[in-house]
C-alpha positions in Angstrom: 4.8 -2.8 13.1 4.9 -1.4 9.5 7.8 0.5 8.5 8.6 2.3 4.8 12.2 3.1 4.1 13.5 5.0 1.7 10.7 3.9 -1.3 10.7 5.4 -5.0 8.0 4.4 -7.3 6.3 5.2 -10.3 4.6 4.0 -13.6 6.9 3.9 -16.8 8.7 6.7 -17.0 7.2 8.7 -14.4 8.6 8.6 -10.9 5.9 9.6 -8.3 7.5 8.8 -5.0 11.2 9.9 -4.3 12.9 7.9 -1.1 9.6 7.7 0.9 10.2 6.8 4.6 7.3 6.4 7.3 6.7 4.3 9.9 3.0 2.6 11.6 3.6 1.6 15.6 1.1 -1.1 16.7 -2.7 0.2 17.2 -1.6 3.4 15.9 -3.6 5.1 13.3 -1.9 7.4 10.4 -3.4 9.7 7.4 -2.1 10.1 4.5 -3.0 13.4 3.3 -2.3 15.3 0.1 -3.8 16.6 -3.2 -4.6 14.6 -6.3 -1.3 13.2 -8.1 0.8 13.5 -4.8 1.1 10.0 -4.3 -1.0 8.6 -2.1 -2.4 6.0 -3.8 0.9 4.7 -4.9 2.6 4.7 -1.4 -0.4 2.3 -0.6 -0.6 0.1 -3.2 3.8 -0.1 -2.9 2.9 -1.1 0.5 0.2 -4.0 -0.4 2.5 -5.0 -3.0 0.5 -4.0 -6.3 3.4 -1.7 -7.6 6.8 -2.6 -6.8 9.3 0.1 -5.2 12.4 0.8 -7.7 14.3 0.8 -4.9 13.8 0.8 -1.0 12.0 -1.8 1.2 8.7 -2.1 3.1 8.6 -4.2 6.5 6.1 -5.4 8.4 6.6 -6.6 11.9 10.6 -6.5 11.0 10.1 -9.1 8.3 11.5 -7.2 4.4 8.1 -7.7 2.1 10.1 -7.4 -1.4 9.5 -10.7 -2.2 6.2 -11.1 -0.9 3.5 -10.6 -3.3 0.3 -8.6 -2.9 -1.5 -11.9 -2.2 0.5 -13.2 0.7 0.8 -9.4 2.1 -2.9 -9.7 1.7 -2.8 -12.8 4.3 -0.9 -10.8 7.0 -4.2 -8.1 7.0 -1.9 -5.8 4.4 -4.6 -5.0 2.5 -6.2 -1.8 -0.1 -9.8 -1.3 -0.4 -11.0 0.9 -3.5 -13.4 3.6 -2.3 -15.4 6.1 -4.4 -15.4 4.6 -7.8 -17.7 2.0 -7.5 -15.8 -0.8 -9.2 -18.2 -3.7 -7.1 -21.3 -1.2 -6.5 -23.1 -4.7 -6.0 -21.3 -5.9 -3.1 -21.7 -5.0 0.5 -18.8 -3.9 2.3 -18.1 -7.5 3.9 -17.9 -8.8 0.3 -15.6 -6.0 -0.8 -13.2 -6.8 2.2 -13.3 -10.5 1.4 -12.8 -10.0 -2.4 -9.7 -7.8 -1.4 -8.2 -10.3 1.0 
């Protein structure tokens, strides 16, 4: 259903993720698991379409996303939800969802 191949990312001059490959079956669920600065966060956000890969792709249902942008990903349920700073502390969690989709 979701499949990563081969990603590099980074921000300016600093590459984070180096030819990244995973892949999400249907109605599976999958961690991603690692300490601070490993790359978690931009895997995700190269998946939702925030940061663009330098080079790779990301598919969803078989269907490239490179020239999607975050906002139609966000249409096809591909979304990222900020947790644990507080950037809408006044919204409830429906609201959050909404805002992010």
């Amino acid at each position: 259903m979701l499949e990563v191949r081969g990603i590099s990312a980074g921000y300016g001059d600093v590459q984070v993720l180096f030819s990244l490959s995973l892949s999400v079956n249907e109605k599976e669920i999958v961690t991603l698991l690692g300490s601070n600065g490993a790359g978690k966060t931009t895997t995700l956000r190269c998946i939702c379409g925030v940061v663009p890969p330098r080079n790779g792709e990301v598919l969803f249902k078989g269907e490239s996303l490179v020239r999607a942008p975050a906002a139609e990903r966000a249409g096809m349920g591909i979304a990222l939800v900020p947790e644990g700073r507080e950037l809408w502390p006044q919204l409830t969690v429906r609201e959050s969802l909404e805002l992010g989709a």
